[in-house]
N, C-alpha and C positions, 0 to 999 in steps of 0.2 A: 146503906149509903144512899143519899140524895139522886135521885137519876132525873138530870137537867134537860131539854131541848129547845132548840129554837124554833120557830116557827116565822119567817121573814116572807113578807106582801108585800108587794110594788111589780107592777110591768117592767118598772125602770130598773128591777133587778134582773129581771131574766132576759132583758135585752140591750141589758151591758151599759144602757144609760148611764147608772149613777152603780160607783164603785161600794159593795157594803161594807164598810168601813166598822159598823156598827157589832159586827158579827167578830171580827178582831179583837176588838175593845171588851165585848163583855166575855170572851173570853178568855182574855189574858187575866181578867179580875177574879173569875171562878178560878183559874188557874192558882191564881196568889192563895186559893183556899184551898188547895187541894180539891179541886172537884175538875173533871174534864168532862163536859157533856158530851153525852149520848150517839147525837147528831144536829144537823141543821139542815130545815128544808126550807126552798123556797117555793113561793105558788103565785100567780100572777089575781089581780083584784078580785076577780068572779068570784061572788058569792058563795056557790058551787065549790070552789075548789078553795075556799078557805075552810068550810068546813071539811071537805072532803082531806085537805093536809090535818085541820087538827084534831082528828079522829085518829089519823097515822099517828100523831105524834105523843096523844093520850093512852097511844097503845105499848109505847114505848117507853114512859118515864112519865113520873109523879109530881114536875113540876114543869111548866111551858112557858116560856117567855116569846110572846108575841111582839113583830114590830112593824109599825107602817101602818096607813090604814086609818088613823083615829081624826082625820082634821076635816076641813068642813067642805070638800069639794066632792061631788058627784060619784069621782071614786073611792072615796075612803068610806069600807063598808065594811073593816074587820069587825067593828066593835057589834051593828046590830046584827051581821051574820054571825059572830059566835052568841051573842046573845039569845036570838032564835033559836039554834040550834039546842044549845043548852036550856032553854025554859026558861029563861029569865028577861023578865018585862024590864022596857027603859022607863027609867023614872027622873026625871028634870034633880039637877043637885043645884042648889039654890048658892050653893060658896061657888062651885065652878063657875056657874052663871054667873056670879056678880064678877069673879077675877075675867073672866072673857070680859067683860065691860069694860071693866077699868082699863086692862091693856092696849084695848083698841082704843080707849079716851084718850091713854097716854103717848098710842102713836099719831092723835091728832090725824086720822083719817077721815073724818065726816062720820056719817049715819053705819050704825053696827047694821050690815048684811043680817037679815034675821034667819039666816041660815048655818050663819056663824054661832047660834045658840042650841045648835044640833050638835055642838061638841060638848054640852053640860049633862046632857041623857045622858046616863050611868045603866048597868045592869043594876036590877034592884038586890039591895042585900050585899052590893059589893065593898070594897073597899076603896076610895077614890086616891089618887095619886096625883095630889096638885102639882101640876106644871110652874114653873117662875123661870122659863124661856122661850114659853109660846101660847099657847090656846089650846092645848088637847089636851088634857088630865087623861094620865095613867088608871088605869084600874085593875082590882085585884081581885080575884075570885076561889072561894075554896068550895067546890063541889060535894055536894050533900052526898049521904049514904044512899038514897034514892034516884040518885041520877044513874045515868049510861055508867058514868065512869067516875063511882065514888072516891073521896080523896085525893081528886087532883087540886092543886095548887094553879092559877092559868093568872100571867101575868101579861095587861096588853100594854105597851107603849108607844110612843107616838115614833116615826121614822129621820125624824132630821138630827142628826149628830150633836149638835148644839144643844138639842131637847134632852133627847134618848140619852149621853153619859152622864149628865149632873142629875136626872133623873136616875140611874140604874145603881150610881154613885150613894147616894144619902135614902133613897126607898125601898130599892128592890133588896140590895143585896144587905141587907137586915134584915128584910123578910126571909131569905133564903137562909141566913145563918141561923133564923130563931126556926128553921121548918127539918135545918139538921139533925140526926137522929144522933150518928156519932161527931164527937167533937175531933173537928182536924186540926193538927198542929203543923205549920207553914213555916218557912225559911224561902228567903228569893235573895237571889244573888246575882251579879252582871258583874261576867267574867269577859275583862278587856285585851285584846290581843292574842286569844286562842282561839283556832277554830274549830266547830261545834265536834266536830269526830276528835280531836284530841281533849277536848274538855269529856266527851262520856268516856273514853277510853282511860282516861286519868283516874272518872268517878265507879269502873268497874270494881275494884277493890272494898269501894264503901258501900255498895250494892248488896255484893256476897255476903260483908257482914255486917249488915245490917237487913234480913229478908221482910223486915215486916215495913220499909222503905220504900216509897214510891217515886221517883224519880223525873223529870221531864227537861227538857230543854226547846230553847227558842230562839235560834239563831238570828242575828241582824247584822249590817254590816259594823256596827261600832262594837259591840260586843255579843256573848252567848246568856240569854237568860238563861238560870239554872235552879230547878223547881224544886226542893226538897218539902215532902208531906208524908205524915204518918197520922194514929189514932192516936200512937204513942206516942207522948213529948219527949222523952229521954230517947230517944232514936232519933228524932230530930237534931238533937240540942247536940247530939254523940258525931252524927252525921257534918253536921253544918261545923264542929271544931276542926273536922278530919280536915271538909273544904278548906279552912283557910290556911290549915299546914300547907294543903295542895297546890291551891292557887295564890299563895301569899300574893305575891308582888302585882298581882293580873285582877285582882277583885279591886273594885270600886269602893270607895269608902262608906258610901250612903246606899242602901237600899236601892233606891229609888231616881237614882242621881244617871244621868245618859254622862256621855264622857265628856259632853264640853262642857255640862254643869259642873263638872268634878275639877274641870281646867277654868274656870270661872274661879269657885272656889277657893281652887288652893293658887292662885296667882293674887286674889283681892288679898288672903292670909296673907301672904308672901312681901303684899304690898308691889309688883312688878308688875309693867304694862305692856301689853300685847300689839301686835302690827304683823297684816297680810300681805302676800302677793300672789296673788291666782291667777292662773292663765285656763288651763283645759279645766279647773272646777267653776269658773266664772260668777265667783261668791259664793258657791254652794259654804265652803267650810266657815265663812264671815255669818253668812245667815244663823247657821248652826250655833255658834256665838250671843250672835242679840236675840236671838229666842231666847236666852236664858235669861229672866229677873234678874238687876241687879249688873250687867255685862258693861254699862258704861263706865262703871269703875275700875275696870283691867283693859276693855278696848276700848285703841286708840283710832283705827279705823285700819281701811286695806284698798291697794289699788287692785283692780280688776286688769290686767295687763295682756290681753286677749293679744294684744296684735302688738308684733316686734316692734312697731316705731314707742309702743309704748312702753316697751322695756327696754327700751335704750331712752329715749325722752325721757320718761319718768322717773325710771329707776336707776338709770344711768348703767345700765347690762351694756358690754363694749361692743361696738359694732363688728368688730376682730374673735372676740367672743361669739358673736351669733354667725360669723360668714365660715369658721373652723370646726367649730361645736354645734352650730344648729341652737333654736330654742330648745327643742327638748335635748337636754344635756344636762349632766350634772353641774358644770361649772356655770350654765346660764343660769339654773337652779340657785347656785350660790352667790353672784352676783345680784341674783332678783332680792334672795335675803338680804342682802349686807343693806343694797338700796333703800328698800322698804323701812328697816332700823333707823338708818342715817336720817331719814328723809322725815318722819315720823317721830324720829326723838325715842326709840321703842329700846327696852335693854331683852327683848323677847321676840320669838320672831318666826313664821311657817312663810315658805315660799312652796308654790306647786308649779310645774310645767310638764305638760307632757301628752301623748296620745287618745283621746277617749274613744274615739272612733264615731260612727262604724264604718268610715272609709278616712284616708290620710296617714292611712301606716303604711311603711315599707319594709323592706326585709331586715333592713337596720337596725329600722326604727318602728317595732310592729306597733299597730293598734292595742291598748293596756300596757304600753312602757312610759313612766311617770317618776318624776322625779321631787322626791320632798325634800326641801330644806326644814331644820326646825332651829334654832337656835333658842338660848334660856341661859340668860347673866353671858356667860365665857365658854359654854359647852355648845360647839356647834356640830351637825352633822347631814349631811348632803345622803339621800337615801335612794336607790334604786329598786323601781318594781315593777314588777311583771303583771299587773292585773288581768284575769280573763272575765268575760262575762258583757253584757250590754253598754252604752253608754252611760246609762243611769248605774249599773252595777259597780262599776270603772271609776265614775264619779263620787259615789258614795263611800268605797272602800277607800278610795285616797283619802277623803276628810275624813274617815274612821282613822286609820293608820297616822294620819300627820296629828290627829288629837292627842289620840294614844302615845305616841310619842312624845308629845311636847309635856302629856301628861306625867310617864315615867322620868322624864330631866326633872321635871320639878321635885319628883320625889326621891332623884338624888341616884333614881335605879337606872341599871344601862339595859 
């Protein structure tokens, strides 16, 4: 089996600066192959201690995916310190050079920095990994028999997200599948409306029989990823029918699809048009929406109704309604719905009000108590919840839960 590692450079990692997002991302991708790496370290610029981490991490697995480091500023010194260390001279690559050019022509900057051409020096003998999102080419290295540490694989990439996924996207991880000895066969699933302890507790039975089955999970608030991988494809294929006896009603239709693409979807199919009203999500769940390709064709749009004169102004929520009930209430809830429909022309419909905190609760009315309207054609239903967790937590699982839901009416499931 492939033993993967990361190896992540930047100060601005180890002093919290900048979030590694990067370390996420290309794990969730090995993941879709069955592979969970080894580990990940981080190390701040110094020279010194880039080598000094990828010694540790050549010691630990057969392939190294490096990141940060590669662009033309004073700090970025992964590529000639592994390069020294490992033996290998930089040698000018005349395609990088020229795409650095061009790019910098085409951002119409003036005169190319000739220090900006210290990102075309390659390890000699390597494999170069054209950039088409920035200026650092990737590069690829497979370690002779001669070296410290024959048969490593050592992959460096550039650190800015925008670069690093559609690089690790269409480069790397073809390298990685053509450098796999055994062939893994994958299944991914996102299971909506369970959570993660009752989705493995559900999947212990197809565990037991199935022992040559690897399993994983990865919780978010819209749903649970669910990682099925073996050598064997008929334990896969045996596995992944079990899932969908299990989780009928709760799987996504699409692979790949988060829940408001799915609510996207099957409402364009449907031919029915959507309309918000948010109070303690403050558009989170609208935003969630037009992220998705394609969203102006179901949404219609959403008031942001933050503050009671707007939910009574706007939405028309009764003043008698808010002076007996309170915003956060279910019937303000459902008032907010009805408004938002009427108001909008919508035959579809999510209203949220409610506590996010982390101060503005009362014993009544605690901090994570929220309340979801959803409405879809004639079935409407006003929802009470208890959320615990941060602000941000509180926030997210509300737009989880009112997606989710709006998603099961459409499909007819209560």
């Amino acid at each position: 089996m492939l033993k993967i590692v990361f190896l992540c450079i930047g100060d601005e990692l180890l002093k919290g600066a900048v979030i590694n997002t990067n370390l996420a991302y290309m794990g969730q991708k090995l993941l879709e192959l069955g592979i969970i790496p080894e580990l990940s370290l981080e190390v701040p610029d110094r020279p010194e201690d880039v080598v000094r981490g990828l010694d540790y991490v050549m010691s630990r697995a057969d392939f190294i995916i490096t990141s940060g480091g590669l662009g033309p500023t004073a700090d970025d010194l992964t590529k000639p310190s592994i390069a020294e260390h490992l033996g290998y001279p930089l040698e000018l690559c005349e395609e990088a050079a020229e795409a650095i050019k061009a790019r910098w022509m085409n951002l119409k900057r003036g005169t190319l920095p000739f220090h900006f051409l210290n990102q075309a020096y390659v390890p000699k003998g390597c494999e170069v990994l054209m950039n088409g999102f920035g200026t650092a080419p990737g590069i690829y290295i497979a370690t002779k028999e001669q070296d410290r540490f024959p048969g490593r694989k050592i992959v460096m990439l550039p650190g800015p997200p925008s670069e690093l996924h559609p690089m690790f996207d269409n480069q790397v991880l073809p390298i990685i599948i053509r450098n796999m000895d055994v062939k893994i066969y994958s299944k991914l699933f996102h299971v909506s409306g369970v959570p993660e302890s009752k989705v493995e507790e559900a999947m212990q039975p197809v565990i037991e029989s199935t022992p040559e089955l690897s399993v994983a999970y990865c919780a978010a608030p819209e749903f649970v990823k669910l990682f099925l991988s073996s050598h064997c494809e008929e334990s896969v294929t045996s596995a992944s029918a079990k899932v969908r006896g299990i989780f009928a009603d709760s799987l996504l239709s699409d692979d790949s699809r988060t829940v408001a693409e799915e609510v996207v979807h099957l409402l364009g199919r449907a031919g029915h048009k959507l309309a918000m009203a948010e109070s303690c999500t403050g558009g989170l769940i609208s935003s969630l929406i037009t992220d998705v390709p394609g969203a102006s064709g179901v949404y219609l749009g959403s008031v942001i109704s933050y503050a009671n004169e707007v939910k009574a102004g706007t939405l028309g929520v009764k003043e008698e309604t808010l002076r007996q009930y309170g915003a956060v209430s279910g019937q303000c809830a459902a008032e907010m719905l009805n408004g938002v429909c009427e108001k909008l022309g919508s035959d579809c419909g999510i209203s949220v009000t409610g506590v996010a905190g982390p101060g503005g609760g009362t014993l009544e009315k605690p901090v994570g108590l929220v309340y979801i309207g959803v409405r879809y054609l004639e079935r409407v239903q006003i929802i009470e919840n208890h959320f615990r967790g941060s602000r941000e937590q509180i926030r997210a699982r509300t737009a989880a839960v009112a997606l989710n839901t709006l998603r099961r009416f459409i499909l007819g499931l209560r």
